[in-house]
Structure formats: C-alpha cells, structure tokens
matplotlib code that plots the C-alpha trace (Angstrom):
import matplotlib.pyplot as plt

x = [-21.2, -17.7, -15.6, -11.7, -9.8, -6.0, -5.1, -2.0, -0.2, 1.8, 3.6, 5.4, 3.8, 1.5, 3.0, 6.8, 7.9, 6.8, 9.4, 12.3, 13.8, 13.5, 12.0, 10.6, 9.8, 8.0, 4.2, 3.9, 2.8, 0.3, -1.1, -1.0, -2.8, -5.6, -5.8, -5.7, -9.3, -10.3, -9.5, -11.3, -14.4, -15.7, -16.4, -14.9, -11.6, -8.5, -5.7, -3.1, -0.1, -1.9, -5.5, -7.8, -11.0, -13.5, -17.6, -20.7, -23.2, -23.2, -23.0, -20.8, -18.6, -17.7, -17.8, -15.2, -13.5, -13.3, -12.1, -9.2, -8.4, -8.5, -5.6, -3.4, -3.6, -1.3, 1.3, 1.1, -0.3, -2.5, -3.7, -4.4, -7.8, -8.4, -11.9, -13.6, -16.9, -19.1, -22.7, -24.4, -27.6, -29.0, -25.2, -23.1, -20.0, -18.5, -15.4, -14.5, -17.7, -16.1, -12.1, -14.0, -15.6, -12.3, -10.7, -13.6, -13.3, -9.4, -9.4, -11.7]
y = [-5.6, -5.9, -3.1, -2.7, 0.1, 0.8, 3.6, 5.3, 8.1, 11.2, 14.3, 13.7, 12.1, 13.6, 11.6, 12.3, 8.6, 7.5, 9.6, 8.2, 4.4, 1.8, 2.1, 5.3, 6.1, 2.7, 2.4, -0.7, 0.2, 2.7, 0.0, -3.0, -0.3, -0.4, -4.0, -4.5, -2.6, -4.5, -8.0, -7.4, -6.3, -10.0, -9.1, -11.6, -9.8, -10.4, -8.3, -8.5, -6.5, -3.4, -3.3, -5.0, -6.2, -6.8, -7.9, -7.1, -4.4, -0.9, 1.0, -2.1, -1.8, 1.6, 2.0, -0.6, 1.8, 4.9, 3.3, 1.7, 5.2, 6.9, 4.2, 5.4, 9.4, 9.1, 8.2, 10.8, 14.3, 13.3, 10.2, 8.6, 6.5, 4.6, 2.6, 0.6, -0.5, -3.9, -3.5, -6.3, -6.5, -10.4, -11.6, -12.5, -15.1, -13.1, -12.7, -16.2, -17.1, -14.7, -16.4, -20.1, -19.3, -17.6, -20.7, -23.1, -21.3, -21.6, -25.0, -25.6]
z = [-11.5, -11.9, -11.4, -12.1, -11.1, -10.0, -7.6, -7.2, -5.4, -6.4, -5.3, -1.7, 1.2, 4.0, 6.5, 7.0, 7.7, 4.2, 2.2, 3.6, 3.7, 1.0, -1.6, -1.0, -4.7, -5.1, -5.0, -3.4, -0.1, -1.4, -3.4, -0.7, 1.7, -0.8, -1.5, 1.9, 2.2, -1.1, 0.2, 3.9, 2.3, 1.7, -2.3, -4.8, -5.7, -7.4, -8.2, -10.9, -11.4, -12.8, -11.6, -8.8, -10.1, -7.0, -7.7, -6.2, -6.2, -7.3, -3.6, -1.8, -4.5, -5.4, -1.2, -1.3, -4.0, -2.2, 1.3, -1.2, -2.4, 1.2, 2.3, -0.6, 0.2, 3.3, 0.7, -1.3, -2.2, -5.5, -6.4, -9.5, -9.9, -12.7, -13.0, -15.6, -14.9, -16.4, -15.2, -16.1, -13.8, -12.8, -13.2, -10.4, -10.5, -13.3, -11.7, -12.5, -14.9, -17.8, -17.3, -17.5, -20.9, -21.8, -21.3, -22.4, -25.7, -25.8, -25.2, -28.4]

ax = plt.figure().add_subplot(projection="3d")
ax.plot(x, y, z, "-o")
ax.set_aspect("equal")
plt.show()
C-alpha cells in the first residue's frame, strides 16, 4: 500500500520555545519533525512540497503515520492530518513503479 498524507499544526505551541524566533508562524519545523520519523522508518518514502507518500504494509505504515503526527503536536495545539490511501494487495515497488509508467506513457 501506498499511503499519502500531510500533517500540520495549529493554535499556539505546547512548548514555549517554539512560539518565539524566526519564523515562528511557519510550519516547517513541525513538518521536518514528521519527515524526520517518516524518513528513519526504512519505508520507501518521498516527500514533495505538500504531502509525504511512504510504502509498505498496512500496520508499518499507518504506525509510521501516527509517530509522524506525534512529532508535530509539540508545535502546536491541533493538528491537521490529511491521508489518502492506495491499497493494492500483492504490489510492492509502486512508489516508483506507478511514476515509470507515468513517464513510459509520456514518452509515447
């Protein structure tokens, strides 16, 4: 399965130290906290600008999913979880199998 989701924080900060500073408004320390957890899990990932896509099976991955939205609630009082699923059982390699024949059929 491949799963996509974004996660984002909120409402002020539970730690102190985050609201203040530069770029203090910005999400894009929330957001590296949670692609940090993404990237050590060992699952084929990639993230773009607006979501992280990460592959593998239905318990690693949505595990993988709720540690990434556990490193965002320091930074903020709500968070915003977005996920979009593609189950596809006896596939794996889909992360990059699905952009090859994307391209493969652009190149036609």
């Amino acid at each position: 399965m491949i799963v996509a989701f974004s996660v984002a924080p909120s409402g002020p900060p539970s730690d102190p130290s985050l609201r203040a500073g530069e770029h203090a408004d910005s999400v894009h320390r929330a957001v590296a906290a949670a692609v940090r957890v993404v990237r050590e899990s060992g699952l084929p990932n990639r993230t773009s600008s607006m979501f992280t896509e990460i592959e593998g099976e239905w318990d690693e991955v949505f595990d993988v999913v709720k540690r990434a939205t556990e490193a965002v609630a320091p930074y903020g009082s709500r968070i915003s979880l977005v996920i979009k699923a593609d189950i596809r059982p006896g596939h794996t390699g889909e992360i990059d199998g699905k952009l090859e024949r994307l391209e493969q059929a652009l190149a036609d």
